[in-house]
C-alpha positions, 0 to 999 in steps of 0.5 A: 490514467493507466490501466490494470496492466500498468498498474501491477506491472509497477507495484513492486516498484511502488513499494519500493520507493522507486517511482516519481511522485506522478506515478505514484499518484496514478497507481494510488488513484487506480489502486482505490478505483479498481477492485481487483488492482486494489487486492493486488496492492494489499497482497503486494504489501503483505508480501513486502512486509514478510520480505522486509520485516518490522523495520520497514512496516511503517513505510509499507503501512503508508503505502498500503493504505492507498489500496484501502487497506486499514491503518490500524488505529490507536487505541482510545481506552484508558486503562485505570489502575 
């Protein structure tokens, strides 16, 4: 388990790709349990997004959603003509 401390010192790292899946899994498991690491992980991903742009959205949005952030969903309603 890893504390606060560890977790936001390796965020940008976890956005990036940078960390082996066993650190991953840590941060993703302390993101969800802790409130305030859970915030710092979902403002972490609005700013990589803004520093990335669309092209990289989709990986940032799988990553994002491990801090609670919501996933948006399709939409269900058919349109008739």
């Amino acid at each position: 388990m890893i504390n606060c401390d560890q977790c936001l010192a390796q965020l940008d790292a976890y956005f990036d790709g940078a960390l082996d899946p066993v650190q991953q899994f840590r941060i993703e498991r302390h993101g969800r349990s802790c409130p305030t690491c859970g915030r710092a992980g979902r403002a972490k991903f609005k700013e990589k997004l803004r520093e990335r742009g669309p092209f990289e959205v989709y990986v940032a949005t799988a990553r994002t959603t491990a801090f609670g952030a919501r996933r948006a969903r399709p939409s269900t309603t058919v349109r008739r003509p």
